[in-house]
PANU-330448 format. One line per field, with one value per residue (C-alpha): residue in three letters; residue number from 1; z, y, x. Coordinates in steps of 0.05 Angstrom, whole numbers, padded with zeros to 5 digits. Last residue first. Layout:
% residues N
code: [ALA,...]
pos: [NUM,...]
w: [Z,...]
v: [Y,...]
u: [X,...]
This chain:
% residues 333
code: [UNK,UNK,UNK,UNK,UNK,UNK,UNK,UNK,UNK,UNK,UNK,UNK,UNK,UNK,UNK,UNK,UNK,UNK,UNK,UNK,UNK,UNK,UNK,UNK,UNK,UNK,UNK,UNK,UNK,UNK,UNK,UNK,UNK,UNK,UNK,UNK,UNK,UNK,UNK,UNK,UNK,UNK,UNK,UNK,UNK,UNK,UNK,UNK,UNK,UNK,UNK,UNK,UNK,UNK,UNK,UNK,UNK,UNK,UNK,UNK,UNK,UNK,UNK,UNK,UNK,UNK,UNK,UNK,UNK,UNK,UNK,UNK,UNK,UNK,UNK,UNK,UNK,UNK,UNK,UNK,UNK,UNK,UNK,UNK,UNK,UNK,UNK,UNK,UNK,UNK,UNK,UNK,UNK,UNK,UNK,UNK,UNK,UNK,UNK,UNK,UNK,UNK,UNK,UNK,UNK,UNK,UNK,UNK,UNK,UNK,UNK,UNK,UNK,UNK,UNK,UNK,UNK,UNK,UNK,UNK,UNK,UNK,UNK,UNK,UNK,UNK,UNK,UNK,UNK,UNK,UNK,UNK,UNK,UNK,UNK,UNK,UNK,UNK,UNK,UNK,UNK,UNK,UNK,UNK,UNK,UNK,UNK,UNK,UNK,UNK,UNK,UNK,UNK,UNK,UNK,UNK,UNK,UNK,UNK,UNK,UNK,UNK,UNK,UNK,UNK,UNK,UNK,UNK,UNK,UNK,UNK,UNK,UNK,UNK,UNK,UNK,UNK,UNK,UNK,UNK,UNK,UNK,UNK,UNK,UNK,UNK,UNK,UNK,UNK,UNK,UNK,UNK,UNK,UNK,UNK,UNK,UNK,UNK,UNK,UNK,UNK,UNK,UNK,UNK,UNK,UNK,UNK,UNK,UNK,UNK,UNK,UNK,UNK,UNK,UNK,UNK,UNK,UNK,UNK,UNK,UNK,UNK,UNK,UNK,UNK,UNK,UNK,UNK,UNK,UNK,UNK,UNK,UNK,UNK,UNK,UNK,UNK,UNK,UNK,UNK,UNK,UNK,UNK,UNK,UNK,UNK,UNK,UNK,UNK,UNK,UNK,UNK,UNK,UNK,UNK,UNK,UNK,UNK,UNK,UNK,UNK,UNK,UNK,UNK,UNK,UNK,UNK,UNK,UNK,UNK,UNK,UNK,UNK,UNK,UNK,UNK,UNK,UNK,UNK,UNK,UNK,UNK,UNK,UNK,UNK,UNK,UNK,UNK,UNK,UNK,UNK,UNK,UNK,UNK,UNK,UNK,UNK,UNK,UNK,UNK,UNK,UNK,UNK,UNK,UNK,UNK,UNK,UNK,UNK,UNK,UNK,UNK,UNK,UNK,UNK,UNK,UNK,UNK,UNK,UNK,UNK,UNK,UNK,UNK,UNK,UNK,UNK,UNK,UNK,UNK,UNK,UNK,UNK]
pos: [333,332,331,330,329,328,327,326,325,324,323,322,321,320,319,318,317,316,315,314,313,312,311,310,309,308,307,306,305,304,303,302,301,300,299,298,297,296,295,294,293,292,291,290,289,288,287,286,285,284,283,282,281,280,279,278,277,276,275,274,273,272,271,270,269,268,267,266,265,264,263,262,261,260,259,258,257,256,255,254,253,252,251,250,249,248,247,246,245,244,243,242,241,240,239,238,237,236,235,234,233,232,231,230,229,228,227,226,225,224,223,222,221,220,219,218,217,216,215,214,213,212,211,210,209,208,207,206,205,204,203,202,201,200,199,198,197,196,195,194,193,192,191,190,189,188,187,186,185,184,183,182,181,180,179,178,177,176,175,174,173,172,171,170,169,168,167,166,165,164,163,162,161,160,159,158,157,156,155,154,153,152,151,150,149,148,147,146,145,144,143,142,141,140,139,138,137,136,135,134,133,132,131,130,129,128,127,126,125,124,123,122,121,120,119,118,117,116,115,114,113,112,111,110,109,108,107,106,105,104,103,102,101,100,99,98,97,96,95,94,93,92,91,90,89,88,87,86,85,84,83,82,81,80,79,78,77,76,75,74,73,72,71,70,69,68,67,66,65,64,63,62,61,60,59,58,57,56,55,54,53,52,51,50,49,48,47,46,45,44,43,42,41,40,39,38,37,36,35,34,33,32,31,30,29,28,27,26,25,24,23,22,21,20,19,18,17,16,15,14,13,12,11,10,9,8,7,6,5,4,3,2,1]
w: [02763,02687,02643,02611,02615,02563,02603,02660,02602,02555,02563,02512,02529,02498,02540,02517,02529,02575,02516,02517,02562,02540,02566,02522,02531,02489,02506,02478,02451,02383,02341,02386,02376,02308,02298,02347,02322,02241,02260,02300,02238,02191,02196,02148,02195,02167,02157,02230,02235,02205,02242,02305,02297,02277,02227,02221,02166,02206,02272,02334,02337,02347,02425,02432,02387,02415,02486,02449,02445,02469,02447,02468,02529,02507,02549,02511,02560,02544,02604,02633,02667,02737,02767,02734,02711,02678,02615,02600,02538,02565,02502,02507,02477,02488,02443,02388,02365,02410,02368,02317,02365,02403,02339,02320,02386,02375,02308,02319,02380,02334,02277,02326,02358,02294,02279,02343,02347,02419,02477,02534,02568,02617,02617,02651,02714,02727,02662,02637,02569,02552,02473,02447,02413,02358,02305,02256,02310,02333,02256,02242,02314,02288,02266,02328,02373,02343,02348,02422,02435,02410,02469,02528,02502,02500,02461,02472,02409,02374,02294,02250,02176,02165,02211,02195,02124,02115,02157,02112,02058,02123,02142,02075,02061,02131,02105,02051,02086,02130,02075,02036,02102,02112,02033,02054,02115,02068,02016,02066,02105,02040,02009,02081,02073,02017,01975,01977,02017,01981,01929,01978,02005,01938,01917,01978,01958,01888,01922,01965,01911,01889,01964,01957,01894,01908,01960,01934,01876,01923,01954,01886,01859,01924,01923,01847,01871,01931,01890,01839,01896,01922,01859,01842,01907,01910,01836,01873,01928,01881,01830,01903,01929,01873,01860,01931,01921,01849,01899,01949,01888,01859,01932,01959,02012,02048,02015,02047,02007,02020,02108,02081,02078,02157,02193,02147,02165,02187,02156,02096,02119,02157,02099,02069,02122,02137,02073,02079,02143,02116,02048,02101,02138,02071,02048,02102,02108,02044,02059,02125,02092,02047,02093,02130,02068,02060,02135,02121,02062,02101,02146,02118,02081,02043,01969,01930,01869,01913,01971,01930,01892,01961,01992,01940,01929,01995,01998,01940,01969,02035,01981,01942,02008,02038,01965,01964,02036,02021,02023,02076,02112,02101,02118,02189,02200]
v: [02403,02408,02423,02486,02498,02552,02606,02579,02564,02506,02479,02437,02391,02353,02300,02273,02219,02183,02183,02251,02293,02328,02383,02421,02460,02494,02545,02555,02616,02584,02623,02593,02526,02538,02568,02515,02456,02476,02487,02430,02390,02417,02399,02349,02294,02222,02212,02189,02211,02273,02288,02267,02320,02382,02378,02446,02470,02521,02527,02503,02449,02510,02523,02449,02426,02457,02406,02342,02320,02252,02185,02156,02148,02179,02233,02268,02314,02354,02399,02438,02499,02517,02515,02442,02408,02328,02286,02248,02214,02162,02126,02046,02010,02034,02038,02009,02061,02121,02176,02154,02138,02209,02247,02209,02234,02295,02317,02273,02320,02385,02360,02338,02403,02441,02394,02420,02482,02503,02504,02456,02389,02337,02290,02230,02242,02262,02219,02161,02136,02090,02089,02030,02027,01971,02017,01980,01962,02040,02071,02010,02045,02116,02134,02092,02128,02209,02183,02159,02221,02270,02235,02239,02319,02331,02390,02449,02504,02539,02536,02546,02557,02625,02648,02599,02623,02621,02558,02525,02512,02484,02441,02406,02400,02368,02329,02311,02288,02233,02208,02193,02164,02116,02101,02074,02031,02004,01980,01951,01914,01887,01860,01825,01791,01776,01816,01823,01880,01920,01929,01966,02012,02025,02050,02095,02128,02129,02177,02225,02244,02284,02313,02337,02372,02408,02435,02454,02480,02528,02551,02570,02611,02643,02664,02678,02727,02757,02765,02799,02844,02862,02890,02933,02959,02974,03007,03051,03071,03087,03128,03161,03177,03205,03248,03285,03291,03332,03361,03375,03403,03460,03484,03469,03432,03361,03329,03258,03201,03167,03170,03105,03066,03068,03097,03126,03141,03223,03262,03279,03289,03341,03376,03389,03408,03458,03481,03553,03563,03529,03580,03646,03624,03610,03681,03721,03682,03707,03783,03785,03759,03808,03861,03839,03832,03906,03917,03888,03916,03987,03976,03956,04025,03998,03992,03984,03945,03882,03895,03905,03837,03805,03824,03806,03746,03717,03735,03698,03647,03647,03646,03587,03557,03565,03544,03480,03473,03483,03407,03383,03447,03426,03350,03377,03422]
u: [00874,00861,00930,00921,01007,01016,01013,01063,01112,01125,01194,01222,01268,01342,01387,01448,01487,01543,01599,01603,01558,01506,01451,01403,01341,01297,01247,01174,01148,01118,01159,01219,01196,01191,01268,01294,01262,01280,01354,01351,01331,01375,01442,01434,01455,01457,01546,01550,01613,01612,01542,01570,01630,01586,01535,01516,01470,01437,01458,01419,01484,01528,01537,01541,01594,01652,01632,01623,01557,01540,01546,01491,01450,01388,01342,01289,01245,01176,01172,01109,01120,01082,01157,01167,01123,01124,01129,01191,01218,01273,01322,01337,01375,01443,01510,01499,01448,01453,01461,01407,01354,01360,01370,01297,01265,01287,01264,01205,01190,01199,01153,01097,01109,01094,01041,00999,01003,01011,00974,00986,00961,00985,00926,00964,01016,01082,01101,01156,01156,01200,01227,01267,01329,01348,01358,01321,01263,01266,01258,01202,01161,01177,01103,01073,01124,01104,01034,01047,01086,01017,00979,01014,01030,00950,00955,00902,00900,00942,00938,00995,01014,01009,01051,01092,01102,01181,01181,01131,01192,01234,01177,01167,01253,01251,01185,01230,01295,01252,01213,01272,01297,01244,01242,01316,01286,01234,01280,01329,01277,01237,01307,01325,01278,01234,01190,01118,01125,01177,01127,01080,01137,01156,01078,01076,01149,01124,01063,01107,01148,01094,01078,01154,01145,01078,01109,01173,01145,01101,01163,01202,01140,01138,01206,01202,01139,01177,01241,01206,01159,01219,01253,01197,01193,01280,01257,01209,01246,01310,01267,01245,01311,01330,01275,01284,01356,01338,01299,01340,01395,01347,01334,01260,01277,01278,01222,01199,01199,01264,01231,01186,01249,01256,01310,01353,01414,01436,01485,01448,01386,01419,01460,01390,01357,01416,01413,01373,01423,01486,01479,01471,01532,01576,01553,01552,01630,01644,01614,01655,01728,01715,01707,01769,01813,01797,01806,01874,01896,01873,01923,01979,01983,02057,02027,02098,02074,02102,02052,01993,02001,02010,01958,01907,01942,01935,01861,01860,01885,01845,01776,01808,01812,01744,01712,01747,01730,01667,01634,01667,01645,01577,01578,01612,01556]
């Protein structure tokens, strides 16, 4: 109703106006029967507000559609009315529906295009990094150690640039099944075991018990734990040697825990470390951090339905888990 009378007050006031002048003209040629000016003016005013209440009735689809959002884009192809300008409304709505499809689908195919270049791109780089780290062998020290600890890091940033292209897809890109957590840390340890020697910090693993088991996918969580277990190494470098992973239940849930004793999280920074692209104060300092690789852990580990858990203090260390529900826990009794 408002949309409507937005649209005739033009009309409304030309029509009071006129009235106006009506009244007026009649008075100053010396027309003095007040009374029947105003019933005149009162029939018209009857017949143009017929009008204006008869044109809001047949309209008032019209006017309605127009006041209220769309929901849903499939709600552009639905005909409002049969009146000259709802239809030219009608075929509006659907040019722009169909050029908004066309454009999708181009983004979606260049997006696509760009992903699977990605791909192909980092597993490409992947084979001269092999055929460095075999030439660095032969060489001498420290040559061989720096070599190999910079293909380390080469490797690092392009499995991040790997995950985050797979990210778009996860759901095409998972499998759930049982995970024997004991088992999937010692891989994680045995691929990080030159990363710990450099740094000079050492993984102990403590668990509740062996066989602890849940469902989830398995190289997701292999991604997320090296995520963590190589932010624990890095942030505590010169300052400990040693880093805690953890393995036990809590409340029928079973935890995955990364303790370090580091250099801790300052308190602005820990709200925003899940952020994309956000180094925060460690990462400036540190000069490593892409901002990345808790992005990556969180948005996976949420896909997956786990829960992540974070508690710092500065200078004393950090400690990161994932919790893996009730549901999730399989472990055998």
């Amino acid at each position: 109703m408002k949309l409507f009378i937005k649209d005739h007050r033009l009309l409304i006031g030309l029509q009071i106006v006129q009235f106006g002048l009506i009244f007026l003209i009649l008075w100053l040629d010396g027309y003095r029967n007040i009374r029947t000016v105003l019933y005149a003016i009162f029939l018209g005013f009857i017949l143009f507000s017929s009008y204006l209440l008869y044109y809001y009735i047949t309209r008032r689809a019209f006017y309605k559609r127009l006041e209220q959002p769309i929901e849903s884009l499939d709600e552009s192809l639905q005909e409002t009315d049969q009146a000259p300008i709802a239809e030219a409304l009608d075929q509006l709505l659907k040019s722009q529906y169909r050029m908004y499809e066309r454009r999708i689908g181009e983004t979606e195919a260049q997006k696509e295009e760009h992903l699977t270049f990605i791909d192909r791109w980092v597993h490409q780089m992947k084979t001269p990094l092999s055929v460095i780290e075999l030439t660095a062998q032969n060489l001498d020290e420290p040559e061989s150690s720096n070599i190999r600890e910079e293909t380390d890091r080469i490797k690092t940033g392009l499995n991040t640039v790997l995950y985050m292209a797979r990210l778009r897809t996860i759901e095409q890109d998972f499998r759930i099944k049982p995970v024997v957590l004991e088992k999937l840390v010692q891989e994680v340890n045995q691929e990080n075991k030159r990363f710990f020697i450099r740094n000079e910090v050492y993984p102990k693993l403590e668990k509740e018990r062996s066989g602890i088991t849940v469902e989830t996918d398995e190289k997701w969580l292999l991604f997320i734990m090296t995520q963590f277990i190589q932010n624990a190494v890095k942030y505590s470098a010169g300052k400990s040697g040693q880093m805690v992973i953890s393995l036990y239940e809590r409340a029928g849930s079973v935890i995955f825990e990364v303790t370090d004793f580091g250099v801790g999280i300052p308190e602005e920074d820990r709200k925003r470390i899940f952020n994309a692209f956000y180094t925060g104060k460690n990462g400036r300092k540190f000069r490593e951090s892409t901002g990345m690789g808790l992005f990556l852990a969180k948005e996976v580990a949420d896909y997956l339905g786990h829960r992540i858990e974070m508690e710092s203090i500065v200078d004393k260390g950090t400690t990161i888990r994932i919790v893996f529900s009730p549901a999730q826990n399989i472990t055998k009794m």
